[in-house]
DRENDO-1510 file (C-alpha; in Angstrom, 1 decimal, always signed):
<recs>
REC; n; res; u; v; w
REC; 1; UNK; -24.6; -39.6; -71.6 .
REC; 2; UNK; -24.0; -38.9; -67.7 .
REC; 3; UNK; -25.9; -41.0; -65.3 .
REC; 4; UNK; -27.5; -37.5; -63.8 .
REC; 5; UNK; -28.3; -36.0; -67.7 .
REC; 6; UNK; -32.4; -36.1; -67.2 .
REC; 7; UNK; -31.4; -34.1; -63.6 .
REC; 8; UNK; -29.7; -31.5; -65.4 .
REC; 9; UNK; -33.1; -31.6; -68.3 .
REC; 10; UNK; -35.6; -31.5; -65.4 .
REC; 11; UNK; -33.9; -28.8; -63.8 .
REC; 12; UNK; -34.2; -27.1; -66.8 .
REC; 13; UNK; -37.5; -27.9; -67.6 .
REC; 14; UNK; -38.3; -27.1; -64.1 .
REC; 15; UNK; -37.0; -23.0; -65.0 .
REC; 16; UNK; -38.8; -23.0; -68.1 .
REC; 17; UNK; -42.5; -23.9; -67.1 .
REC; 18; UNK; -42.2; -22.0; -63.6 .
REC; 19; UNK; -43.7; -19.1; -65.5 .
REC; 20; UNK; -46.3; -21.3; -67.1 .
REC; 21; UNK; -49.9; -21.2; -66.7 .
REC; 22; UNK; -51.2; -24.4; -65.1 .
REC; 23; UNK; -52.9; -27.1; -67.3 .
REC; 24; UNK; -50.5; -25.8; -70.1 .
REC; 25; UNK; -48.7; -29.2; -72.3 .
REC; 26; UNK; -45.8; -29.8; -71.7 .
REC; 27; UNK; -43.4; -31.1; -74.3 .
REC; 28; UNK; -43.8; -35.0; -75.1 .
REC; 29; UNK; -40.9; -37.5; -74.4 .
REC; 30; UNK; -39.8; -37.8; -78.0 .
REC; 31; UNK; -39.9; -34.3; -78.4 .
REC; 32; UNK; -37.7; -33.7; -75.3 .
REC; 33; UNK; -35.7; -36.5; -77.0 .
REC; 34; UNK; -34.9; -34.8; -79.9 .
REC; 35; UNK; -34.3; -31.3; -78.4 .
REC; 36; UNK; -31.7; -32.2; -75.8 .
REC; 37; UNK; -30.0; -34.9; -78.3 .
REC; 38; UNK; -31.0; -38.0; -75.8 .
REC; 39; UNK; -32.7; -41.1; -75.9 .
REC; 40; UNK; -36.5; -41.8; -74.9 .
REC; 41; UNK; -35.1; -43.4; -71.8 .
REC; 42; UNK; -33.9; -39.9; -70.7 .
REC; 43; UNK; -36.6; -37.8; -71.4 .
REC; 44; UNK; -39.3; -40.0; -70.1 .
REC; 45; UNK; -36.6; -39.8; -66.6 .
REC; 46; UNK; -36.7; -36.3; -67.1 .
REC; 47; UNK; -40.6; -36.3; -66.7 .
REC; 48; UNK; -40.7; -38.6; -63.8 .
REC; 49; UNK; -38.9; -36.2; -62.1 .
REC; 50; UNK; -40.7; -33.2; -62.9 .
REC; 51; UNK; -43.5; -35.5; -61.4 .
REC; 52; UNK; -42.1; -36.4; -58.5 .
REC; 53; UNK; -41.4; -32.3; -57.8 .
REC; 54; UNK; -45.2; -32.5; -58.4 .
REC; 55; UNK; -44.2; -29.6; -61.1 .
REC; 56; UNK; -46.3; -31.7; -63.6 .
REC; 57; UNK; -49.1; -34.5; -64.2 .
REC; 58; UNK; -49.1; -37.0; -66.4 .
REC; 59; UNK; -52.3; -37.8; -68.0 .
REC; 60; UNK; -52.4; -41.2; -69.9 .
REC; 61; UNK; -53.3; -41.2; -72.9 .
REC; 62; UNK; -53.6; -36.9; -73.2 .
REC; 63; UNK; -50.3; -36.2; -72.1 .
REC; 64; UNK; -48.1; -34.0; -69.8 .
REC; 65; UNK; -49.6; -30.8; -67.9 .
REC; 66; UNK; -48.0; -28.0; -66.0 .
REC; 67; UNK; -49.0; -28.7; -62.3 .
REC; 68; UNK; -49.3; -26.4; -59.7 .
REC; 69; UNK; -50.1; -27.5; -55.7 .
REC; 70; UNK; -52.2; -25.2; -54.3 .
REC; 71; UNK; -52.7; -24.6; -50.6 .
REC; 72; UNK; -56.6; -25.9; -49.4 .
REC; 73; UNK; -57.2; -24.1; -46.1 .
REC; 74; UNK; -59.5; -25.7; -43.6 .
REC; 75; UNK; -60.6; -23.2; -40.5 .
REC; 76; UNK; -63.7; -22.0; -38.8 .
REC; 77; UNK; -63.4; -18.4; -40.5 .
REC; 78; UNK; -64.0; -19.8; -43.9 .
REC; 79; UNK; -67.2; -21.5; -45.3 .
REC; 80; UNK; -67.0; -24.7; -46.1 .
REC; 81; UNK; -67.5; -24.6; -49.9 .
REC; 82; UNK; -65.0; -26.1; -51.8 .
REC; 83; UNK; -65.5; -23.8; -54.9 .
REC; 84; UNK; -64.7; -20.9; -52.3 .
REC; 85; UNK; -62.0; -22.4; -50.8 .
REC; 86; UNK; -60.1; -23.0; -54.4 .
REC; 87; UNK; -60.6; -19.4; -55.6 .
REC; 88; UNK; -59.1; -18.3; -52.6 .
REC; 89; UNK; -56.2; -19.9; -53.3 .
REC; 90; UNK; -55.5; -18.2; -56.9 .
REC; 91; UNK; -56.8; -20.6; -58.9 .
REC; 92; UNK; -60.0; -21.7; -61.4 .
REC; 93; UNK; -62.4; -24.7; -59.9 .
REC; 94; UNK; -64.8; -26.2; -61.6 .
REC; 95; UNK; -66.9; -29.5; -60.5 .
REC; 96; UNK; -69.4; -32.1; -62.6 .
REC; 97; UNK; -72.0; -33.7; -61.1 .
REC; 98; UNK; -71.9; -37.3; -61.6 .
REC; 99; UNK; -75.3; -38.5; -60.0 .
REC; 100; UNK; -77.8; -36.9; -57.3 .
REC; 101; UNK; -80.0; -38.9; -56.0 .
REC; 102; UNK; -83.0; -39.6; -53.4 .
REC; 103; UNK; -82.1; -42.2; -50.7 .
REC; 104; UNK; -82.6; -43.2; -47.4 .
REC; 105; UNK; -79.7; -41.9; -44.9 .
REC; 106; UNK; -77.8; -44.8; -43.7 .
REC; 107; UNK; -77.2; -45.9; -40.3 .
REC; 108; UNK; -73.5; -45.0; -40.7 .
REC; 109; UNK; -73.8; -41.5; -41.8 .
REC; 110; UNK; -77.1; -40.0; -39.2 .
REC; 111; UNK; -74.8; -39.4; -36.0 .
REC; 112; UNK; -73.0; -36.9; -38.4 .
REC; 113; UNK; -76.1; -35.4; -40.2 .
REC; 114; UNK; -78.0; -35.1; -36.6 .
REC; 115; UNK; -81.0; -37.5; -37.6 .
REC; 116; UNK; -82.6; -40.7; -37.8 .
REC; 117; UNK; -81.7; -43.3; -40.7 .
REC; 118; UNK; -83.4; -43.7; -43.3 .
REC; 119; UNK; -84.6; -40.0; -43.3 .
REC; 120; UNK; -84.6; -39.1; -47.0 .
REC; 121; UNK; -81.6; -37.7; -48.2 .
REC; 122; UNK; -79.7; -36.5; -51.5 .
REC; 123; UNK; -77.3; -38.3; -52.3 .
REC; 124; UNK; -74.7; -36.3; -54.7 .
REC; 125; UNK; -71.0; -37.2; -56.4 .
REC; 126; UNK; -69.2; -35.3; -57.9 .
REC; 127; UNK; -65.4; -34.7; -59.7 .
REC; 128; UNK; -64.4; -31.8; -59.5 .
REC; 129; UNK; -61.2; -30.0; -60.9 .
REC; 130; UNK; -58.5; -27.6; -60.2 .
REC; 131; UNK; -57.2; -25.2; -63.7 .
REC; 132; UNK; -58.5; -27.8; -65.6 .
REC; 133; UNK; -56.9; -31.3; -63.9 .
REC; 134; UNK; -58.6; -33.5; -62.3 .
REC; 135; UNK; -58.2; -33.2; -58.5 .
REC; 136; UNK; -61.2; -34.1; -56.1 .
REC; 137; UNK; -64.0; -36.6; -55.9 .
REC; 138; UNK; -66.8; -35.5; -53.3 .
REC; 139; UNK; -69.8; -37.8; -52.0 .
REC; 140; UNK; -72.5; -35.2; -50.0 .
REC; 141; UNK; -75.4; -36.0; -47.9 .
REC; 142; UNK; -77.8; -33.2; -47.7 .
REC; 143; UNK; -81.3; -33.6; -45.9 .
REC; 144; UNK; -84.4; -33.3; -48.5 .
REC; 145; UNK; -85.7; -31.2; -46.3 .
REC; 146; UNK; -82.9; -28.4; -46.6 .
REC; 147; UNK; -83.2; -28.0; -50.3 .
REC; 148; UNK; -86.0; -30.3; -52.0 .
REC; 149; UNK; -85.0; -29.1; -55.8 .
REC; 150; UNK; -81.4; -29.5; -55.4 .
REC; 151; UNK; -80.7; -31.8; -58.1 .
REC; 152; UNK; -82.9; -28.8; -60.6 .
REC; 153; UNK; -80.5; -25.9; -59.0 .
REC; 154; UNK; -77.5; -28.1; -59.7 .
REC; 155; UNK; -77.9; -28.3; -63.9 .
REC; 156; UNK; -77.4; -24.5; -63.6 .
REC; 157; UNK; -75.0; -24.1; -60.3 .
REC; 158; UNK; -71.9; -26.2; -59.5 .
REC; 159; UNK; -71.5; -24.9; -56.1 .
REC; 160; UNK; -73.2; -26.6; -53.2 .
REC; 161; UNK; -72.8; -23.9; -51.0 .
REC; 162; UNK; -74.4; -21.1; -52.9 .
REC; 163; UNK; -77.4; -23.1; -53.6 .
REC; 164; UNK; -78.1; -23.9; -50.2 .
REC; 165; UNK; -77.3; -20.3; -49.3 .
REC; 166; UNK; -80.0; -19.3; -52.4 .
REC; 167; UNK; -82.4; -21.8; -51.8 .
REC; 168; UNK; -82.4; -22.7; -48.0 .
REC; 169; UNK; -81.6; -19.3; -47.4 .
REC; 170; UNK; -79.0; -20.6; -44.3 .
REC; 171; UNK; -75.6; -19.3; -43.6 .
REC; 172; UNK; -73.4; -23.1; -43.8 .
REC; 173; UNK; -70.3; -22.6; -41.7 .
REC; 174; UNK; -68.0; -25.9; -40.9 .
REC; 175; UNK; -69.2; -27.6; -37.5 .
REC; 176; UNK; -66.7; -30.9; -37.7 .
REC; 177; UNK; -63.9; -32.1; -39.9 .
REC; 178; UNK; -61.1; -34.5; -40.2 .
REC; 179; UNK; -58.5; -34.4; -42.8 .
REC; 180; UNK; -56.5; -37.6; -42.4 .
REC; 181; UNK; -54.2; -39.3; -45.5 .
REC; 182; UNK; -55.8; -42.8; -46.7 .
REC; 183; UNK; -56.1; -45.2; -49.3 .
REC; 184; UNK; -59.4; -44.5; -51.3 .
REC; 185; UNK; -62.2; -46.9; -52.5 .
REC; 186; UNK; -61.7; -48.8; -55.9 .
REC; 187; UNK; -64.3; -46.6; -57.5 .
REC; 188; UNK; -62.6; -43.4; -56.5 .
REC; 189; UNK; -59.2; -44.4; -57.0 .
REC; 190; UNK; -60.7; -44.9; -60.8 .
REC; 191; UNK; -62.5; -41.5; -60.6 .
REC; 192; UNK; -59.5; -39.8; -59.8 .
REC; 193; UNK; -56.9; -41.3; -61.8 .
REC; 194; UNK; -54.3; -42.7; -59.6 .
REC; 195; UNK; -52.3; -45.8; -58.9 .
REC; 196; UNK; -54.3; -48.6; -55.8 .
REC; 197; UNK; -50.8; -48.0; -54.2 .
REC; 198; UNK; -51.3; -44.2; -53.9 .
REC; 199; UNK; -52.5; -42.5; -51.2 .
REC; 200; UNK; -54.7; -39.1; -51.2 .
REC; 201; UNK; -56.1; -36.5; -48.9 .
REC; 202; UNK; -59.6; -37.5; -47.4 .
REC; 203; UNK; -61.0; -34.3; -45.5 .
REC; 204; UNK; -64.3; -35.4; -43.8 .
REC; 205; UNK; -66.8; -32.7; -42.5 .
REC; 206; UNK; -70.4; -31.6; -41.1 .
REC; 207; UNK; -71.7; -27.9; -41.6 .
REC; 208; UNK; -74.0; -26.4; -39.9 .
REC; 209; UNK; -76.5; -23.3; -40.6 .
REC; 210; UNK; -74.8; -20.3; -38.7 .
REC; 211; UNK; -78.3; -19.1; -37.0 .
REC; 212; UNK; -80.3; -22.1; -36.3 .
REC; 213; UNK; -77.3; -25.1; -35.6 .
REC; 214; UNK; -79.3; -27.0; -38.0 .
REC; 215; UNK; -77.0; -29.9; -40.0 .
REC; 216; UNK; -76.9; -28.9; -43.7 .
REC; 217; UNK; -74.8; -31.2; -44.6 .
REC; 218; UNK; -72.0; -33.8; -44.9 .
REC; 219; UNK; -69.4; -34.8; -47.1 .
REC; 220; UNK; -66.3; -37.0; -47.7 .
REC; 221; UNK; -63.5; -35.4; -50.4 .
REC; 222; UNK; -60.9; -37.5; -51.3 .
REC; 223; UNK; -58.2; -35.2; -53.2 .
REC; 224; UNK; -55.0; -35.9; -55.4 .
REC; 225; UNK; -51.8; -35.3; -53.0 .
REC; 226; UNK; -50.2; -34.0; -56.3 .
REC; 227; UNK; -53.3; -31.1; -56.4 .
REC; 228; UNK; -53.8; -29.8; -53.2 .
REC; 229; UNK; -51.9; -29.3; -49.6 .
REC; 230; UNK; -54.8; -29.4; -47.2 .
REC; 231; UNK; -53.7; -26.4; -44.2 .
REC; 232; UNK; -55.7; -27.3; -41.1 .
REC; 233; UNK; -55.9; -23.8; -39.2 .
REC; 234; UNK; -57.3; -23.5; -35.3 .
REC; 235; UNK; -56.9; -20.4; -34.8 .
REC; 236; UNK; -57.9; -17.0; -36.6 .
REC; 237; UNK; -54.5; -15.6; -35.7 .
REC; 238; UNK; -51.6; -15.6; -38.9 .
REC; 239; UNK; -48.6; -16.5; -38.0 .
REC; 240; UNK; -45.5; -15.8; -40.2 .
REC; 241; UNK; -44.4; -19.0; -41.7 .
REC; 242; UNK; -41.1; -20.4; -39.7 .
REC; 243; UNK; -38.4; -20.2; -42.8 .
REC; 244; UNK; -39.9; -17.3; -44.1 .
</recs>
Protein backbone atom coordinates (compact mmCIF):
# COMPACT_ATOMS: atom_id res chain seq x y z
CA UNK A 1 0.00 0.00 0.00
CA UNK A 2 1.14 3.71 -1.09
CA UNK A 3 2.25 5.99 1.57
CA UNK A 4 -0.71 8.52 0.32
CA UNK A 5 -3.60 5.40 0.16
CA UNK A 6 -5.85 6.91 3.24
CA UNK A 7 -5.52 10.46 1.01
CA UNK A 8 -6.94 8.89 -1.94
CA UNK A 9 -9.90 6.99 0.87
CA UNK A 10 -10.51 10.41 2.42
CA UNK A 11 -10.85 12.06 -0.72
CA UNK A 12 -13.33 9.68 -1.43
CA UNK A 13 -14.99 9.56 1.60
CA UNK A 14 -14.86 13.31 1.45
CA UNK A 15 -17.34 12.99 -2.18
CA UNK A 16 -19.50 10.55 -0.68
CA UNK A 17 -20.82 12.30 2.59
CA UNK A 18 -20.81 15.92 0.91
CA UNK A 19 -24.34 15.13 0.18
CA UNK A 20 -25.01 13.79 3.71
CA UNK A 21 -27.15 15.09 6.31
CA UNK A 22 -25.12 16.30 9.28
CA UNK A 23 -25.00 14.00 12.41
CA UNK A 24 -25.38 11.06 9.89
CA UNK A 25 -22.58 7.79 10.93
CA UNK A 26 -20.16 7.50 9.22
CA UNK A 27 -18.57 4.07 8.42
CA UNK A 28 -16.38 2.68 11.36
CA UNK A 29 -12.55 2.02 10.82
CA UNK A 30 -12.90 -1.76 10.42
CA UNK A 31 -15.53 -1.30 8.12
CA UNK A 32 -13.55 1.16 6.01
CA UNK A 33 -10.84 -1.53 6.42
CA UNK A 34 -12.65 -4.12 4.86
CA UNK A 35 -14.19 -2.15 2.00
CA UNK A 36 -11.04 -0.51 0.54
CA UNK A 37 -8.96 -3.93 1.25
CA UNK A 38 -6.55 -1.99 3.87
CA UNK A 39 -5.42 -2.29 7.23
CA UNK A 40 -6.94 -0.53 10.46
CA UNK A 41 -3.87 1.64 10.36
CA UNK A 42 -5.26 3.16 7.03
CA UNK A 43 -8.67 3.67 7.68
CA UNK A 44 -8.31 5.15 11.05
CA UNK A 45 -5.66 7.75 8.79
CA UNK A 46 -8.35 8.08 6.55
CA UNK A 47 -10.63 9.46 9.43
CA UNK A 48 -8.07 11.72 10.88
CA UNK A 49 -8.14 13.31 7.83
CA UNK A 50 -11.64 13.75 7.31
CA UNK A 51 -11.26 15.33 10.84
CA UNK A 52 -8.74 17.56 10.18
CA UNK A 53 -10.99 18.85 6.89
CA UNK A 54 -13.41 19.25 9.94
CA UNK A 55 -15.74 17.09 7.34
CA UNK A 56 -16.36 14.84 10.45
CA UNK A 57 -16.35 14.35 14.37
CA UNK A 58 -15.26 11.72 16.18
CA UNK A 59 -17.22 10.90 19.18
CA UNK A 60 -15.49 8.40 21.58
CA UNK A 61 -17.08 5.88 22.44
CA UNK A 62 -20.47 6.56 19.82
CA UNK A 63 -18.51 6.85 16.89
CA UNK A 64 -17.94 8.98 13.61
CA UNK A 65 -20.50 11.85 12.47
CA UNK A 66 -20.90 13.81 9.41
CA UNK A 67 -19.77 17.37 10.40
CA UNK A 68 -20.70 20.46 8.95
CA UNK A 69 -19.14 24.15 10.07
CA UNK A 70 -21.57 26.52 10.05
CA UNK A 71 -21.09 30.23 9.85
CA UNK A 72 -22.16 32.12 13.46
CA UNK A 73 -22.72 35.80 12.64
CA UNK A 74 -22.17 38.32 15.23
CA UNK A 75 -23.64 42.09 14.23
CA UNK A 76 -25.84 44.75 15.62
CA UNK A 77 -28.75 43.84 13.11
CA UNK A 78 -29.26 40.47 14.66
CA UNK A 79 -30.48 39.65 18.19
CA UNK A 80 -28.35 38.15 20.29
CA UNK A 81 -30.00 34.69 20.82
CA UNK A 82 -28.04 32.02 19.97
CA UNK A 83 -30.96 29.67 18.97
CA UNK A 84 -31.67 32.58 16.32
CA UNK A 85 -28.48 33.00 15.29
CA UNK A 86 -28.00 28.97 14.40
CA UNK A 87 -31.38 28.69 12.48
CA UNK A 88 -30.26 31.38 10.47
CA UNK A 89 -27.53 29.60 9.43
CA UNK A 90 -29.51 26.46 7.92
CA UNK A 91 -29.21 24.36 10.64
CA UNK A 92 -31.24 22.58 13.87
CA UNK A 93 -30.11 24.03 17.52
CA UNK A 94 -31.11 22.72 20.39
CA UNK A 95 -29.63 23.55 24.11
CA UNK A 96 -30.07 21.68 27.84
CA UNK A 97 -30.04 23.40 30.77
CA UNK A 98 -27.51 22.04 33.10
CA UNK A 99 -28.25 24.27 36.31
CA UNK A 100 -30.03 27.76 37.01
CA UNK A 101 -29.52 29.15 39.88
CA UNK A 102 -29.98 32.22 42.47
CA UNK A 103 -26.75 33.94 43.37
CA UNK A 104 -25.21 36.94 44.24
CA UNK A 105 -23.51 38.89 41.12
CA UNK A 106 -19.94 38.89 41.58
CA UNK A 107 -17.60 41.70 41.65
CA UNK A 108 -16.08 40.54 38.35
CA UNK A 109 -19.18 40.36 36.34
CA UNK A 110 -21.37 43.92 37.66
CA UNK A 111 -19.32 46.46 35.38
CA UNK A 112 -20.81 44.28 32.44
CA UNK A 113 -24.39 43.76 33.93
CA UNK A 114 -24.57 47.70 34.86
CA UNK A 115 -25.05 47.02 38.76
CA UNK A 116 -23.82 46.54 42.08
CA UNK A 117 -22.34 43.00 43.33
CA UNK A 118 -23.96 40.92 45.00
CA UNK A 119 -27.43 42.08 43.42
CA UNK A 120 -29.25 38.77 43.04
CA UNK A 121 -28.79 37.16 39.91
CA UNK A 122 -29.59 33.77 37.82
CA UNK A 123 -27.07 31.99 37.29
CA UNK A 124 -27.73 29.57 34.15
CA UNK A 125 -25.34 26.79 32.12
CA UNK A 126 -26.09 25.35 29.52
CA UNK A 127 -24.75 22.80 26.42
CA UNK A 128 -26.11 23.38 23.77
CA UNK A 129 -25.92 21.63 20.20
CA UNK A 130 -25.71 22.08 16.63
CA UNK A 131 -27.75 18.99 14.20
CA UNK A 132 -27.40 16.96 17.04
CA UNK A 133 -23.34 17.38 18.11
CA UNK A 134 -22.34 18.82 20.71
CA UNK A 135 -21.03 22.40 20.02
CA UNK A 136 -21.47 25.20 22.75
CA UNK A 137 -21.23 25.62 26.47
CA UNK A 138 -22.96 29.01 27.71
CA UNK A 139 -22.73 30.52 31.41
CA UNK A 140 -25.55 33.64 31.51
CA UNK A 141 -26.12 36.16 34.16
CA UNK A 142 -29.49 37.56 34.06
CA UNK A 143 -30.81 40.09 36.85
CA UNK A 144 -33.79 38.50 39.12
CA UNK A 145 -35.29 41.38 38.51
CA UNK A 146 -35.71 40.96 34.55
CA UNK A 147 -37.37 37.68 34.68
CA UNK A 148 -38.07 36.30 38.45
CA UNK A 149 -39.57 32.72 37.04
CA UNK A 150 -36.89 32.05 34.64
CA UNK A 151 -35.78 28.87 35.77
CA UNK A 152 -40.04 27.70 35.57
CA UNK A 153 -40.13 29.26 31.70
CA UNK A 154 -36.95 27.33 30.97
CA UNK A 155 -38.45 23.48 31.66
CA UNK A 156 -40.68 24.42 28.75
CA UNK A 157 -38.43 26.96 26.50
CA UNK A 158 -34.78 26.45 25.62
CA UNK A 159 -34.35 29.83 24.24
CA UNK A 160 -33.18 32.65 26.49
CA UNK A 161 -34.10 35.20 24.27
CA UNK A 162 -37.73 34.45 23.70
CA UNK A 163 -38.42 34.12 27.32
CA UNK A 164 -37.16 37.30 28.18
CA UNK A 165 -38.90 38.79 25.18
CA UNK A 166 -42.28 36.74 26.65
CA UNK A 167 -41.85 37.37 30.06
CA UNK A 168 -39.91 40.79 30.43
CA UNK A 169 -41.63 41.91 27.58
CA UNK A 170 -38.08 43.80 26.38
CA UNK A 171 -36.72 43.88 22.91
CA UNK A 172 -32.69 42.30 23.79
CA UNK A 173 -30.39 43.63 21.13
CA UNK A 174 -26.42 43.11 21.55
CA UNK A 175 -24.73 46.23 23.39
CA UNK A 176 -20.99 44.68 23.75
CA UNK A 177 -19.11 41.59 22.56
CA UNK A 178 -15.75 40.08 22.19
CA UNK A 179 -15.04 36.97 20.26
CA UNK A 180 -11.46 36.17 20.92
CA UNK A 181 -9.84 32.28 20.46
CA UNK A 182 -8.70 30.79 24.03
CA UNK A 183 -8.05 27.85 26.02
CA UNK A 184 -11.25 27.06 28.12
CA UNK A 185 -11.71 26.11 31.83
CA UNK A 186 -11.13 22.34 32.93
CA UNK A 187 -14.87 21.99 33.39
CA UNK A 188 -15.75 23.19 30.01
CA UNK A 189 -13.13 21.58 28.18
CA UNK A 190 -14.99 18.31 29.85
CA UNK A 191 -18.39 19.69 28.84
CA UNK A 192 -17.53 20.02 25.47
CA UNK A 193 -15.54 17.20 24.63
CA UNK A 194 -12.20 18.27 23.55
CA UNK A 195 -8.49 17.79 24.08
CA UNK A 196 -6.71 20.58 27.22
CA UNK A 197 -4.48 21.36 24.21
CA UNK A 198 -7.32 22.55 22.00
CA UNK A 199 -8.42 25.78 21.63
CA UNK A 200 -12.22 27.04 20.97
CA UNK A 201 -14.19 30.18 20.19
CA UNK A 202 -15.09 32.29 23.34
CA UNK A 203 -17.60 35.06 22.22
CA UNK A 204 -18.29 37.28 25.31
CA UNK A 205 -21.34 39.74 25.29
CA UNK A 206 -23.90 42.24 27.12
CA UNK A 207 -27.45 42.88 25.69
CA UNK A 208 -29.42 45.46 26.27
CA UNK A 209 -33.41 46.07 26.16
CA UNK A 210 -33.84 48.05 22.75
CA UNK A 211 -36.32 50.86 24.45
CA UNK A 212 -35.15 51.34 27.92
CA UNK A 213 -30.93 50.61 27.66
CA UNK A 214 -31.59 48.49 30.56
CA UNK A 215 -28.83 45.36 30.87
CA UNK A 216 -30.65 42.08 30.31
CA UNK A 217 -28.02 40.17 30.32
CA UNK A 218 -24.50 38.61 29.98
CA UNK A 219 -22.96 35.61 28.89
CA UNK A 220 -19.68 33.77 28.08
CA UNK A 221 -20.02 30.92 24.99
CA UNK A 222 -17.25 28.92 24.54
CA UNK A 223 -17.82 26.94 21.12
CA UNK A 224 -16.04 23.86 19.25
CA UNK A 225 -13.75 25.51 16.41
CA UNK A 226 -14.72 22.22 14.49
CA UNK A 227 -18.77 23.54 14.92
CA UNK A 228 -18.86 26.99 14.20
CA UNK A 229 -16.91 30.00 12.33
CA UNK A 230 -17.83 32.99 14.37
CA UNK A 231 -18.30 36.17 11.38
CA UNK A 232 -17.84 39.43 13.36
CA UNK A 233 -19.85 41.95 11.07
CA UNK A 234 -19.58 46.05 11.75
CA UNK A 235 -21.42 47.13 9.30
CA UNK A 236 -25.07 46.44 7.85
CA UNK A 237 -23.66 46.70 4.42
CA UNK A 238 -22.90 42.89 2.41
CA UNK A 239 -20.17 42.81 0.71
CA UNK A 240 -19.46 40.07 -2.00
CA UNK A 241 -16.98 37.66 -0.52
CA UNK A 242 -13.28 38.40 -2.14
CA UNK A 243 -12.79 34.91 -4.12
CA UNK A 244 -16.22 34.67 -4.95
Amino acid sequence: MTSTRYLEIADKLAVEIDGCRPGTRVASEPELAARFGVGRAAARAALQELERRLLVRRVQGAGTFVNRRIDYVISHSRPPSWHTTVEAAGATPRSHIKSVERVPLPAGRAAHLDRAAGTPMHRVIRTCYIDDLLATWIEEWIPVEVAPDLDLALHSVESIDLVLRQMGRVSPVRAWCRASVDIPPPEVLRGLGVEASVPVWLVDSVSRDEGTGQVLMASSAWTRADAVRVVVELSDTVYPEENA
